[in-house]
N, CA, C and O atoms as a Maestro MAE file, in Angstrom:
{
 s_m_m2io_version
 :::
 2.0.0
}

f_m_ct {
 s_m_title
 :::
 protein
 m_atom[332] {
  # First column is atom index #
  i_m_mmod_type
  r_m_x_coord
  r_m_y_coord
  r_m_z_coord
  i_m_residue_number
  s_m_chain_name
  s_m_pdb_residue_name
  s_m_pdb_atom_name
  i_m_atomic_number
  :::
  1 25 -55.668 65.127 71.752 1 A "UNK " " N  " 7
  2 3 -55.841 64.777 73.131 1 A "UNK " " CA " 6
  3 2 -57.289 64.375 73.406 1 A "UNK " " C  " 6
  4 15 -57.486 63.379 74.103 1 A "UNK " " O  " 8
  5 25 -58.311 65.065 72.916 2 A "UNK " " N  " 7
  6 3 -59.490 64.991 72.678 2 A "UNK " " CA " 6
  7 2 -60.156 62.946 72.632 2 A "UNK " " C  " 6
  8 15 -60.730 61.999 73.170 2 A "UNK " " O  " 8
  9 25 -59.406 63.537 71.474 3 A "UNK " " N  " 7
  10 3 -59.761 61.940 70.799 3 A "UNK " " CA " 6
  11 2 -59.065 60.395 71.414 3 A "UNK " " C  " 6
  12 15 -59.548 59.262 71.431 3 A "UNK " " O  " 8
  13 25 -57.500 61.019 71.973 4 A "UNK " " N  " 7
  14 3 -57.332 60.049 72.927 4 A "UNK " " CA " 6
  15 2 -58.498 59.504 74.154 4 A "UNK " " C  " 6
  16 15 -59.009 58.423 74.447 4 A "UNK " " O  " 8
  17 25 -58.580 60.944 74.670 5 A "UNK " " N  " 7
  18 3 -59.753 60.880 76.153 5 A "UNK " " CA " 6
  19 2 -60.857 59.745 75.178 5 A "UNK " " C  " 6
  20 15 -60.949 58.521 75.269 5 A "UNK " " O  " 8
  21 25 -61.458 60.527 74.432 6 A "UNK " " N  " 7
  22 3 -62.685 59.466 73.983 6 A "UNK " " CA " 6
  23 2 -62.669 57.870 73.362 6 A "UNK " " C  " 6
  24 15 -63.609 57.089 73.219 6 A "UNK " " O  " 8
  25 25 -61.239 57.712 73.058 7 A "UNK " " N  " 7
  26 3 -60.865 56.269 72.914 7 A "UNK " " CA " 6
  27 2 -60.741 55.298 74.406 7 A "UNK " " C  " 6
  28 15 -61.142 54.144 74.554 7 A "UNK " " O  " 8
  29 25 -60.139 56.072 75.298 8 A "UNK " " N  " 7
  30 3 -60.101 55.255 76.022 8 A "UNK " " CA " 6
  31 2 -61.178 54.858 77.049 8 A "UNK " " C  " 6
  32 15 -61.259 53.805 77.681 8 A "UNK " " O  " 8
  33 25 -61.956 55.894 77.075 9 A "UNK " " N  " 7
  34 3 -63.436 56.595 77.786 9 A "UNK " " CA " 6
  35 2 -64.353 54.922 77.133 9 A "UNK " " C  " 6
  36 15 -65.166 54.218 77.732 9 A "UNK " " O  " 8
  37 25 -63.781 54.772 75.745 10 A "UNK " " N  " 7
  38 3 -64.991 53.981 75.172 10 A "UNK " " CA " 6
  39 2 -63.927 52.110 75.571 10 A "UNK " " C  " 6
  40 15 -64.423 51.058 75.976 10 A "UNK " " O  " 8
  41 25 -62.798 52.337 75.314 11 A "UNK " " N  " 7
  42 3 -62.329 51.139 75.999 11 A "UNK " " CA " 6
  43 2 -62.770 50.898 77.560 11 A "UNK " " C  " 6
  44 15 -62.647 49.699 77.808 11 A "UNK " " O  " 8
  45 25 -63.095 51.403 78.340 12 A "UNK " " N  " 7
  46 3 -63.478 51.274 79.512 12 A "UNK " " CA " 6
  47 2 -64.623 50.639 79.734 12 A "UNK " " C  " 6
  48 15 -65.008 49.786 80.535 12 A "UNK " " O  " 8
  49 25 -65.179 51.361 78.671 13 A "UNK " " N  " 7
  50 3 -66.465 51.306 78.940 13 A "UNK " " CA " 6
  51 2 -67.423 50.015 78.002 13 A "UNK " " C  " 6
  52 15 -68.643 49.854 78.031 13 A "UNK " " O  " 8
  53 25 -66.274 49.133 77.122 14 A "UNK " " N  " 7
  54 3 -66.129 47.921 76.441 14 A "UNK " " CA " 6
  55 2 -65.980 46.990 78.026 14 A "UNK " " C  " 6
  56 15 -66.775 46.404 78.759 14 A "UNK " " O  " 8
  57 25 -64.965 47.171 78.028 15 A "UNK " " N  " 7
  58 3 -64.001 46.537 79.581 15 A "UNK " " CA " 6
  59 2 -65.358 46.462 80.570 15 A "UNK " " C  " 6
  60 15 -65.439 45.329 81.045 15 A "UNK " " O  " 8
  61 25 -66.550 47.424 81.060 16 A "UNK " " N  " 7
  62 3 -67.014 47.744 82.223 16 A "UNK " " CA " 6
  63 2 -68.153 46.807 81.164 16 A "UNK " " C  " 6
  64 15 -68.656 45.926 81.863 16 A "UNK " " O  " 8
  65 25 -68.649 46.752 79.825 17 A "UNK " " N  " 7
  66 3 -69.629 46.044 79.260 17 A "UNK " " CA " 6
  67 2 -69.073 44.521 79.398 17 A "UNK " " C  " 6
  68 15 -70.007 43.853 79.842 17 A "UNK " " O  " 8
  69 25 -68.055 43.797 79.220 18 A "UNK " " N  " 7
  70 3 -67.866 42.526 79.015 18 A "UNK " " CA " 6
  71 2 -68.003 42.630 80.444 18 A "UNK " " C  " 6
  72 15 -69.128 42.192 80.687 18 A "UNK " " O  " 8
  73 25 -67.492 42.952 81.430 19 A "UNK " " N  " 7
  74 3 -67.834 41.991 82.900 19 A "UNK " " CA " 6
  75 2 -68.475 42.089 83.725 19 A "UNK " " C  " 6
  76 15 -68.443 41.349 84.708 19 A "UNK " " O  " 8
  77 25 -69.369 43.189 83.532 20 A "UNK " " N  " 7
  78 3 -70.325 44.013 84.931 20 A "UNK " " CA " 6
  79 2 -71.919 43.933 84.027 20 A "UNK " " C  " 6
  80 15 -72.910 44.659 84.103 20 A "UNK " " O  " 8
  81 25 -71.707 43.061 83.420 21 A "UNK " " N  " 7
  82 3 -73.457 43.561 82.271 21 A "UNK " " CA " 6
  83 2 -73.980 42.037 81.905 21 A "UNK " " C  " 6
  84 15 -73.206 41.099 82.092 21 A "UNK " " O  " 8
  85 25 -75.063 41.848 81.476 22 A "UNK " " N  " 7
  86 3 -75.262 40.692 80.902 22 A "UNK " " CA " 6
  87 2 -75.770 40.390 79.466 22 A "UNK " " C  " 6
  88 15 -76.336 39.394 79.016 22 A "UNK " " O  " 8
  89 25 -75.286 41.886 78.723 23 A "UNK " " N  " 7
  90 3 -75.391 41.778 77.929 23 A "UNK " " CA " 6
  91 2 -74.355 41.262 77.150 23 A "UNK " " C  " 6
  92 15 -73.148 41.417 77.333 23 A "UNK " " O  " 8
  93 25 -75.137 40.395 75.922 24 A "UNK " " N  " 7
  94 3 -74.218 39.701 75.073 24 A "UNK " " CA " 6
  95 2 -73.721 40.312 73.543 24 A "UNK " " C  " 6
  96 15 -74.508 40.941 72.835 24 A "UNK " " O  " 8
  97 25 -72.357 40.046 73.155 25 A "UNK " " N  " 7
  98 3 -72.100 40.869 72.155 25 A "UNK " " CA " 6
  99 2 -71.554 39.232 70.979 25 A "UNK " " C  " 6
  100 15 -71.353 38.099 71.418 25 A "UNK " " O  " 8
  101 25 -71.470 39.585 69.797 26 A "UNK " " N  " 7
  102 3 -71.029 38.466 68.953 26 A "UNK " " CA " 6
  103 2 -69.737 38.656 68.506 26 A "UNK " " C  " 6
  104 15 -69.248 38.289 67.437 26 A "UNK " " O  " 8
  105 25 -69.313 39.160 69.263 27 A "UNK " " N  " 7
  106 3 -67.451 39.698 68.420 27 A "UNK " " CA " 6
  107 2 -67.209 40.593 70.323 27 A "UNK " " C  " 6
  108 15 -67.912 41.543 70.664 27 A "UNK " " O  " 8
  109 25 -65.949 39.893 71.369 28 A "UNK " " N  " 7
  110 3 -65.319 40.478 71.933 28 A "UNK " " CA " 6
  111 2 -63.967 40.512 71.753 28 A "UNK " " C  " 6
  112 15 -63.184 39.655 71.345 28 A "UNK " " O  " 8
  113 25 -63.778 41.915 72.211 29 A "UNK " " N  " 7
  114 3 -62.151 41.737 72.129 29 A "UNK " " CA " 6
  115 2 -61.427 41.116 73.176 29 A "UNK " " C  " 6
  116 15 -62.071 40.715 74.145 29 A "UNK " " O  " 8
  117 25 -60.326 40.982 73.151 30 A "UNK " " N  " 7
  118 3 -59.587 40.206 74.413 30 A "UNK " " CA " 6
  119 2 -59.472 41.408 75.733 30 A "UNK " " C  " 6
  120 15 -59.557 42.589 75.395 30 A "UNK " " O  " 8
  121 25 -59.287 41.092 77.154 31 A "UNK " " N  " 7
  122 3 -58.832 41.914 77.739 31 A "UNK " " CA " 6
  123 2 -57.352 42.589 77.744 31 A "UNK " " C  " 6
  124 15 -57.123 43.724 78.162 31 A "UNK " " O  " 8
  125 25 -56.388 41.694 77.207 32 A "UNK " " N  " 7
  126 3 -55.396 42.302 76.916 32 A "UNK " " CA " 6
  127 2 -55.312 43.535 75.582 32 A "UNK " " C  " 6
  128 15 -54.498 44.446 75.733 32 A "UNK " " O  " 8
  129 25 -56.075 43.513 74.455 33 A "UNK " " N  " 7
  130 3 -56.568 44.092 73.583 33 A "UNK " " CA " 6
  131 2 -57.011 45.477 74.269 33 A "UNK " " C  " 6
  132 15 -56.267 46.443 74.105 33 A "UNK " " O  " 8
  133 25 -58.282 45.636 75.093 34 A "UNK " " N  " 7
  134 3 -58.173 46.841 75.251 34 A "UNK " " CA " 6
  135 2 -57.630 47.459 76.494 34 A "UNK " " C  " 6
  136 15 -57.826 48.665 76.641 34 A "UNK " " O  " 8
  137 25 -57.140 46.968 77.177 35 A "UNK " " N  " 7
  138 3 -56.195 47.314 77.883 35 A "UNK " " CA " 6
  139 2 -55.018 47.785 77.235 35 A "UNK " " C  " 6
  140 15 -54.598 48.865 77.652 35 A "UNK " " O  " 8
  141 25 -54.362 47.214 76.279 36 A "UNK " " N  " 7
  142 3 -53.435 47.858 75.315 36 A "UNK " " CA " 6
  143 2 -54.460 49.035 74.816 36 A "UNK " " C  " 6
  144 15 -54.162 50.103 75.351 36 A "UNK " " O  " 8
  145 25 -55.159 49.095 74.270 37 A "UNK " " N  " 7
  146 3 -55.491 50.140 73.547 37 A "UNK " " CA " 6
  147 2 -55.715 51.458 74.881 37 A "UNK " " C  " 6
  148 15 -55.569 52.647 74.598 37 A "UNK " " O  " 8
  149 25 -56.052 51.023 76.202 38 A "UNK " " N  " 7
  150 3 -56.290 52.058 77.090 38 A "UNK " " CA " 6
  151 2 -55.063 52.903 76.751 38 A "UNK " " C  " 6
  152 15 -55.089 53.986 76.167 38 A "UNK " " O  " 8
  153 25 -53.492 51.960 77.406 39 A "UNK " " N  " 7
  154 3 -52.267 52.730 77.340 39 A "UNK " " CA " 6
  155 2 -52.220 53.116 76.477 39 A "UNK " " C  " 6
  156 15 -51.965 54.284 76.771 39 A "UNK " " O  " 8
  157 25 -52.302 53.053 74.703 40 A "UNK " " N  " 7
  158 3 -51.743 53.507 73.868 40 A "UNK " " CA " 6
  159 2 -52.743 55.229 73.709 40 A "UNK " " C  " 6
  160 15 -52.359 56.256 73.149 40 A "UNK " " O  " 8
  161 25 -53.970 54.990 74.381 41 A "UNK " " N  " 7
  162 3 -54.651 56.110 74.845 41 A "UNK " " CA " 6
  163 2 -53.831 57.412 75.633 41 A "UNK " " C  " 6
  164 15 -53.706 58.579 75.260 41 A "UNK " " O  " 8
  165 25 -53.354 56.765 76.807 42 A "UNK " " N  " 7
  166 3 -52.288 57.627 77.646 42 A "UNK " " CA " 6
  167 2 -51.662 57.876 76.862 42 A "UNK " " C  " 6
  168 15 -51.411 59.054 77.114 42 A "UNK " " O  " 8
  169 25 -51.209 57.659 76.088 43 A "UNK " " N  " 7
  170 3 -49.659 57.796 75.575 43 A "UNK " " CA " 6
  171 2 -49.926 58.930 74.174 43 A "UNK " " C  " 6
  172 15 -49.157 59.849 73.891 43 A "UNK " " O  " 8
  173 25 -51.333 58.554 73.349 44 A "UNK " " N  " 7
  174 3 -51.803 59.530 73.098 44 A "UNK " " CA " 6
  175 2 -51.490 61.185 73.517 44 A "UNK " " C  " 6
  176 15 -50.694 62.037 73.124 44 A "UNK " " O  " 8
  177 25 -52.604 61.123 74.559 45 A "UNK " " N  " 7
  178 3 -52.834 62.377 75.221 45 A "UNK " " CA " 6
  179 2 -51.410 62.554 75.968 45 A "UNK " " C  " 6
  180 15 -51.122 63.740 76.125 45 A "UNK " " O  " 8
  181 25 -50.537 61.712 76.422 46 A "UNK " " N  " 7
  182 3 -49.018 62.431 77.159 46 A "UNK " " CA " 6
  183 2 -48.316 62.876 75.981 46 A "UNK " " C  " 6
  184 15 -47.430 63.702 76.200 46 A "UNK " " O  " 8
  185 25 -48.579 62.370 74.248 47 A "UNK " " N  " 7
  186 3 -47.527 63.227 73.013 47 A "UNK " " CA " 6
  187 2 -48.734 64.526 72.850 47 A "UNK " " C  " 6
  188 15 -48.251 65.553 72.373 47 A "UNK " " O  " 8
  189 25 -50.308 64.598 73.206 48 A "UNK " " N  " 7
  190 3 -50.789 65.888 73.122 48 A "UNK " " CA " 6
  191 2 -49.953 67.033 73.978 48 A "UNK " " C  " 6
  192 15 -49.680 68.168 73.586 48 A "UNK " " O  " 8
  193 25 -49.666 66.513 75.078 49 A "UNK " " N  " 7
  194 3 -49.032 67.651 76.272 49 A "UNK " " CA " 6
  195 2 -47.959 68.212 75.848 49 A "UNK " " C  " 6
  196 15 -47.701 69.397 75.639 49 A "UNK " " O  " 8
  197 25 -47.119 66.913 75.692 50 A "UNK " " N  " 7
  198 3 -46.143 67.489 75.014 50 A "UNK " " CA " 6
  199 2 -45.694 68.685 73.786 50 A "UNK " " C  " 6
  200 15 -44.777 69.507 73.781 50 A "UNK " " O  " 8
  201 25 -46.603 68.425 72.934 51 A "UNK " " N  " 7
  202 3 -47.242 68.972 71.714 51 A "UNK " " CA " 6
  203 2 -47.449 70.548 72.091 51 A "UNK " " C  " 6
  204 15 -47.026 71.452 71.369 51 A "UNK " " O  " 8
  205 25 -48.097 70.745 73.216 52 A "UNK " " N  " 7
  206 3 -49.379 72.094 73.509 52 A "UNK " " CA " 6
  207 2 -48.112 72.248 74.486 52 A "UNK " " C  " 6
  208 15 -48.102 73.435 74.813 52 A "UNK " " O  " 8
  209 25 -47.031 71.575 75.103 53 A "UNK " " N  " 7
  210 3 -46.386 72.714 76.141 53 A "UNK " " CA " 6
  211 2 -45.159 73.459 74.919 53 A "UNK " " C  " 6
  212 15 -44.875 74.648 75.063 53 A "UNK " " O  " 8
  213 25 -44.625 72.790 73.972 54 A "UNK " " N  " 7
  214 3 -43.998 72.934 73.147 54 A "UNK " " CA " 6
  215 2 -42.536 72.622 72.994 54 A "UNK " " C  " 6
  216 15 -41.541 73.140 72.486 54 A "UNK " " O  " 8
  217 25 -42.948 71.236 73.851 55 A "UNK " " N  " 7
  218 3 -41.392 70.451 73.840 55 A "UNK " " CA " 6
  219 2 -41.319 69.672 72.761 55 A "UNK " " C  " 6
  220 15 -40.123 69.504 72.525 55 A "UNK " " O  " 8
  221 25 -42.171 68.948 71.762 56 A "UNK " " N  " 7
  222 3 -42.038 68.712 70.646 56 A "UNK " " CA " 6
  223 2 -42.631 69.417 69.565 56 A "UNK " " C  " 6
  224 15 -43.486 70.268 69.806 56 A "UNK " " O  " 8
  225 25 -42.241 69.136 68.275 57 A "UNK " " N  " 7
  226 3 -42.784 69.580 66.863 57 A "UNK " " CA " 6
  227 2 -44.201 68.405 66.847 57 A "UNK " " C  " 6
  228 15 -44.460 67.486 67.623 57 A "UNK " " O  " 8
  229 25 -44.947 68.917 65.589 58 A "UNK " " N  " 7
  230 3 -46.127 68.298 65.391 58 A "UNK " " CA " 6
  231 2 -45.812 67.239 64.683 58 A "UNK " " C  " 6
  232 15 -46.385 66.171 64.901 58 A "UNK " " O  " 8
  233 25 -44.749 67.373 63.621 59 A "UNK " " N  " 7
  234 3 -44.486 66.332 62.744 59 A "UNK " " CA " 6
  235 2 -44.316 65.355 63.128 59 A "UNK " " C  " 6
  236 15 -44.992 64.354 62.890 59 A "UNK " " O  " 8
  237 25 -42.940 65.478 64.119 60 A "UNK " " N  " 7
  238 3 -42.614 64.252 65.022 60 A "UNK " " CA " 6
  239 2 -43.689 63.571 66.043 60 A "UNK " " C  " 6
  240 15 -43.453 62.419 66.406 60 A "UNK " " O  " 8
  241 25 -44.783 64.187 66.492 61 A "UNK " " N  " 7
  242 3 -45.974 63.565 67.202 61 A "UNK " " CA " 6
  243 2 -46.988 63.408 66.017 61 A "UNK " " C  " 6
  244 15 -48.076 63.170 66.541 61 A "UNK " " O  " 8
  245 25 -47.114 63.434 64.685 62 A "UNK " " N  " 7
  246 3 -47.739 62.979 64.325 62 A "UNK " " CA " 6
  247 2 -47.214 61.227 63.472 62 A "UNK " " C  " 6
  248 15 -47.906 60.311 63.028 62 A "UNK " " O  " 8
  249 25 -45.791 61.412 63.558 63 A "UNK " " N  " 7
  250 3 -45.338 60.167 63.298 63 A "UNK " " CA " 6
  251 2 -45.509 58.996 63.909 63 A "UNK " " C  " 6
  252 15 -45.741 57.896 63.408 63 A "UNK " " O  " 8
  253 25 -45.311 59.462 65.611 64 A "UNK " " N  " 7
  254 3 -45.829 58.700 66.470 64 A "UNK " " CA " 6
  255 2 -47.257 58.188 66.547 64 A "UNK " " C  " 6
  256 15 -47.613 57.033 66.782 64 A "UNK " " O  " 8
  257 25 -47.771 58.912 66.383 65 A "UNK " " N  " 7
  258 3 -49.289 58.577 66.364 65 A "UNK " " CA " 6
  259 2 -49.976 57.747 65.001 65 A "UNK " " C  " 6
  260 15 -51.105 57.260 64.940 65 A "UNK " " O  " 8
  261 25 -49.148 57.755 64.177 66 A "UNK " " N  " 7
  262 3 -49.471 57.067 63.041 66 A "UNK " " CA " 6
  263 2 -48.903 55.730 63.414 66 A "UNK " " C  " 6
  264 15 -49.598 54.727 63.256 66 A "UNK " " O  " 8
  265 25 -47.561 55.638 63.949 67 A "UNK " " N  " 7
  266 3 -47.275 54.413 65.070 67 A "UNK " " CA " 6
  267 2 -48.325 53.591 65.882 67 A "UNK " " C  " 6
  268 15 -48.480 52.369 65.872 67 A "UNK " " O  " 8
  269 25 -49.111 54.671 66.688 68 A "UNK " " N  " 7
  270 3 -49.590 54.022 67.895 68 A "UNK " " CA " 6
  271 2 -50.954 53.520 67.085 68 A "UNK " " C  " 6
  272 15 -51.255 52.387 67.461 68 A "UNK " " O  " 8
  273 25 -51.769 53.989 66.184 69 A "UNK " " N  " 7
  274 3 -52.561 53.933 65.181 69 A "UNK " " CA " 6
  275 2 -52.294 52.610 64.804 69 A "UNK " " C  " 6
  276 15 -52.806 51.723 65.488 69 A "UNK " " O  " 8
  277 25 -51.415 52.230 63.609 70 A "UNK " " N  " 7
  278 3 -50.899 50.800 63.027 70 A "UNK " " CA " 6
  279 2 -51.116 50.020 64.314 70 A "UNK " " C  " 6
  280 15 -52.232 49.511 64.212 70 A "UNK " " O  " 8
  281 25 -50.614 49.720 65.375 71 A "UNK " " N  " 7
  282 3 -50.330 49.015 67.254 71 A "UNK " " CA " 6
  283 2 -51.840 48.922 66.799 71 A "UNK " " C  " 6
  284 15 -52.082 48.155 65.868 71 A "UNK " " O  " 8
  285 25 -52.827 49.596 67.342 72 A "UNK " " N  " 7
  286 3 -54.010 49.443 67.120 72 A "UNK " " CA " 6
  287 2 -54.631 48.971 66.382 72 A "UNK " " C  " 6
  288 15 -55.618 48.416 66.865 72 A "UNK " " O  " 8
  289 25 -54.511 48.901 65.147 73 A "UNK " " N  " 7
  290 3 -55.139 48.366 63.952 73 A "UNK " " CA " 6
  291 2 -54.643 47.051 64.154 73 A "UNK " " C  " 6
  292 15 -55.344 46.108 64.520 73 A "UNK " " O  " 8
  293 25 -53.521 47.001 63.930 74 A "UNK " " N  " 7
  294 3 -53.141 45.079 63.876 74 A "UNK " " CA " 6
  295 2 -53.098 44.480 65.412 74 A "UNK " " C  " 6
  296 15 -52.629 43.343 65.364 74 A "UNK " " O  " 8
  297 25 -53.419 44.853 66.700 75 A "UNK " " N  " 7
  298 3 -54.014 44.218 67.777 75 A "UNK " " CA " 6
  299 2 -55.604 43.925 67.806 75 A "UNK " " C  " 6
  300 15 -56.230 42.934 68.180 75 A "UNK " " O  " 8
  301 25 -56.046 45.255 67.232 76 A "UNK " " N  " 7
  302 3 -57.572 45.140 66.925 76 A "UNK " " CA " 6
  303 2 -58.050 44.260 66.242 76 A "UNK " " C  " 6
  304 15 -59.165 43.867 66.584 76 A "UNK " " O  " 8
  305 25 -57.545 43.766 65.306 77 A "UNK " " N  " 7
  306 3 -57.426 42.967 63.576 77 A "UNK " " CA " 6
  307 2 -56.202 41.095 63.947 77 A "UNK " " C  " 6
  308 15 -55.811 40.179 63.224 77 A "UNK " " O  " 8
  309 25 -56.101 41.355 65.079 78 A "UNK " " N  " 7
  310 3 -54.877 40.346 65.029 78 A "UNK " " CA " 6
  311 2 -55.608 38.853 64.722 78 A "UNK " " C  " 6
  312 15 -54.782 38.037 64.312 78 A "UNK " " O  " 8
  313 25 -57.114 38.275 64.843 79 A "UNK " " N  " 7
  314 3 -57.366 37.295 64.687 79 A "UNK " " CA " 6
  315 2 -57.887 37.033 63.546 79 A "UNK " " C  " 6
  316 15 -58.257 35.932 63.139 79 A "UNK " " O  " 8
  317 25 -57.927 38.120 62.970 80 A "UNK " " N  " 7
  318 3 -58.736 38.457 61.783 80 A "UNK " " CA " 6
  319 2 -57.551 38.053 60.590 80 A "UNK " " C  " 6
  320 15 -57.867 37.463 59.557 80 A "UNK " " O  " 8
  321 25 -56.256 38.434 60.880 81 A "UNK " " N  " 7
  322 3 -55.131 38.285 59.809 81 A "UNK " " CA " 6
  323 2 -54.663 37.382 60.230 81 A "UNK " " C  " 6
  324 15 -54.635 36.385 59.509 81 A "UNK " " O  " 8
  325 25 -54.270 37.336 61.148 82 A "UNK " " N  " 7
  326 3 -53.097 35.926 61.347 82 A "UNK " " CA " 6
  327 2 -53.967 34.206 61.369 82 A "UNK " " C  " 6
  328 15 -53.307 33.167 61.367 82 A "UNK " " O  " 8
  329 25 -55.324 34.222 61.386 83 A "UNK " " N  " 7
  330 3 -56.039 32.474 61.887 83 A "UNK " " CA " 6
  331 2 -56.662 32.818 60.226 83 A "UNK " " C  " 6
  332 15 -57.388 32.002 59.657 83 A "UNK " " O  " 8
  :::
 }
 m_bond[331] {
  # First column is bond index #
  i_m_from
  i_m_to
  i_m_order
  :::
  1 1 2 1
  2 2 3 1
  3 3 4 2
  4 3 5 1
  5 5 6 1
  6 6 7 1
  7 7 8 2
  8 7 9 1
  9 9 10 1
  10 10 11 1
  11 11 12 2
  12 11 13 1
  13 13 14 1
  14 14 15 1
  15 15 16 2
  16 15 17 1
  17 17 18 1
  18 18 19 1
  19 19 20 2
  20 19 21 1
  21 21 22 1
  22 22 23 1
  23 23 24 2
  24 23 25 1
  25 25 26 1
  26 26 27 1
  27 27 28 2
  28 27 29 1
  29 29 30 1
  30 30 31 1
  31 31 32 2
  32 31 33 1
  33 33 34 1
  34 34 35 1
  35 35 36 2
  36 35 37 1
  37 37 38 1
  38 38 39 1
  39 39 40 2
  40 39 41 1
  41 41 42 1
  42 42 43 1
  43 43 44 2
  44 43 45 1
  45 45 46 1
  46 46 47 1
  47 47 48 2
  48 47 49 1
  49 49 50 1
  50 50 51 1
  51 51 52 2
  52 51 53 1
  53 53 54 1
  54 54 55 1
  55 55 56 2
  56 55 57 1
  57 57 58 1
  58 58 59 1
  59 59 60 2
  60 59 61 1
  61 61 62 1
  62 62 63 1
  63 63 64 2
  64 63 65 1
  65 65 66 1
  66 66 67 1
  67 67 68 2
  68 67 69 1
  69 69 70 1
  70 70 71 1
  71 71 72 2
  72 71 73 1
  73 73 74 1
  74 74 75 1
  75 75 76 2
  76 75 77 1
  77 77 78 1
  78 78 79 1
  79 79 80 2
  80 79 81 1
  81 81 82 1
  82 82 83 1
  83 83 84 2
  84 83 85 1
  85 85 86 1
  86 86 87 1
  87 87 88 2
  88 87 89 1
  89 89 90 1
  90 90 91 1
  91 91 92 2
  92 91 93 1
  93 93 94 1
  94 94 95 1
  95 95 96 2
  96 95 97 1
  97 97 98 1
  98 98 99 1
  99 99 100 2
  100 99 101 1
  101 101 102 1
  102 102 103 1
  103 103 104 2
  104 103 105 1
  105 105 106 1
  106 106 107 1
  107 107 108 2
  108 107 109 1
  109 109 110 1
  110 110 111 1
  111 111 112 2
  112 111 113 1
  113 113 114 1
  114 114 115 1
  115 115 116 2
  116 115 117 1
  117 117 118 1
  118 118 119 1
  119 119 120 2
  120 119 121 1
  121 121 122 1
  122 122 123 1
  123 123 124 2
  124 123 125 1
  125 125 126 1
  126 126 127 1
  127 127 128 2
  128 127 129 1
  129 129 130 1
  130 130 131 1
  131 131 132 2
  132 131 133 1
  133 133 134 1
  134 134 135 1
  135 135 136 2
  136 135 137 1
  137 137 138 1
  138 138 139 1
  139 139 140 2
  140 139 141 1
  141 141 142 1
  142 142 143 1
  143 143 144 2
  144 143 145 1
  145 145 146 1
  146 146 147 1
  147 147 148 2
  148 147 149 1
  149 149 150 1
  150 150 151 1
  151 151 152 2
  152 151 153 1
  153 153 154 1
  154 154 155 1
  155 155 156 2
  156 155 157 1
  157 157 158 1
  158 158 159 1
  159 159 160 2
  160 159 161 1
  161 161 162 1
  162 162 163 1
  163 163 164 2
  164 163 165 1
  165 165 166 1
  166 166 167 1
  167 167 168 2
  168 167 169 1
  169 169 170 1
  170 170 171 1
  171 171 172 2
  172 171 173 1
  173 173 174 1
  174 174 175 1
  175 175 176 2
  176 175 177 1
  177 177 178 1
  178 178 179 1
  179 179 180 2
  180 179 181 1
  181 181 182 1
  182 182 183 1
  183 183 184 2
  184 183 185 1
  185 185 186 1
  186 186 187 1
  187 187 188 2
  188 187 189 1
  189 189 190 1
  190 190 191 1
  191 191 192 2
  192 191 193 1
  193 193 194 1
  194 194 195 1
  195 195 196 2
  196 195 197 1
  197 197 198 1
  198 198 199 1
  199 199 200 2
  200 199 201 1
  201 201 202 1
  202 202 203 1
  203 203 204 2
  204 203 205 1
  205 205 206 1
  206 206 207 1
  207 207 208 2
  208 207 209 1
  209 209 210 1
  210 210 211 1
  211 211 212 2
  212 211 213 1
  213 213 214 1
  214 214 215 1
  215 215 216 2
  216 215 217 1
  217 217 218 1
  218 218 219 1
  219 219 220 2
  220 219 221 1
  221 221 222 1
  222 222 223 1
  223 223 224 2
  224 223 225 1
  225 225 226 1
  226 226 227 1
  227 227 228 2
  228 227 229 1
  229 229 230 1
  230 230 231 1
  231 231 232 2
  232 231 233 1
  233 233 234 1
  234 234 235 1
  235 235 236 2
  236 235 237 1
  237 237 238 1
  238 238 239 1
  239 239 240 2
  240 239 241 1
  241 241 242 1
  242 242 243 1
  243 243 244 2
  244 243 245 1
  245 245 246 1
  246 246 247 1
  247 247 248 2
  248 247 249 1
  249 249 250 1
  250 250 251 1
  251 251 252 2
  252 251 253 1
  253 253 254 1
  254 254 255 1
  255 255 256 2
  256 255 257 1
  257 257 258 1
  258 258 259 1
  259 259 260 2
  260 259 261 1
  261 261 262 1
  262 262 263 1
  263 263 264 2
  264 263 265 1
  265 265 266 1
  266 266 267 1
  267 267 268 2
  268 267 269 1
  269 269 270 1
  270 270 271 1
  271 271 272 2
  272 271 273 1
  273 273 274 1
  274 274 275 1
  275 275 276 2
  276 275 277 1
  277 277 278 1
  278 278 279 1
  279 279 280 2
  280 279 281 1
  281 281 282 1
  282 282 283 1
  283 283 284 2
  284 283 285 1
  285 285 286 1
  286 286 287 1
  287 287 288 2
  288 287 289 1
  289 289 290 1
  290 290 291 1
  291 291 292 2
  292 291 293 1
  293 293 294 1
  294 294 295 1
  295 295 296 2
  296 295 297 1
  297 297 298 1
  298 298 299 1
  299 299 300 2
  300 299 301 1
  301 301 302 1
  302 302 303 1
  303 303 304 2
  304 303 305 1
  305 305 306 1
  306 306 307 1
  307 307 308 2
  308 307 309 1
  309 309 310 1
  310 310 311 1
  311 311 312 2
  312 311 313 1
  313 313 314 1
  314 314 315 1
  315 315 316 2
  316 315 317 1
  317 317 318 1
  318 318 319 1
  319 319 320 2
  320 319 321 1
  321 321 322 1
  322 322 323 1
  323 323 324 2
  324 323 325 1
  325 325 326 1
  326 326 327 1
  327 327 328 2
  328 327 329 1
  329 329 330 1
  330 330 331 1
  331 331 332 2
  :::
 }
}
């Protein structure tokens, strides 16, 4: 859950650098990019809750998360593999 909060804490704060700053970067991501990565943040921390109230097993939330992980990697990576 932790690590969700701080993923998305730092997508925001990508998001709040590309349009409120004038600083320049040599590699942005798209806004749809981390905006996906925000939700897959939520969604994170909503399989932590789940996890800690004890409506699921760990196994099964760690499957997921190896899911939402891959989503990430190849949205993060998508111009990089596919052009």
């Amino acid at each position: 859950m932790v690590l969700s909060g701080l993923w998305i804490l730092q997508n925001l704060k990508l998001f709040y650098y590309y349009h409120f700053t004038n600083l320049l970067f040599l590699f942005k991501l798209p806004d749809w990019v981390l905006v996906l990565n925000i939700i897959l943040g939520i969604t994170g921390i909503w399989l932590g809750k789940y996890v800690y109230k004890g409506f699921w097993v760990v196994k099964k939330v760690i499957m997921y998360s190896i899911i939402i992980l891959l989503i990430e990697f190849f949205t993060n990576n998508y111009y990089h593999l596919f052009y």
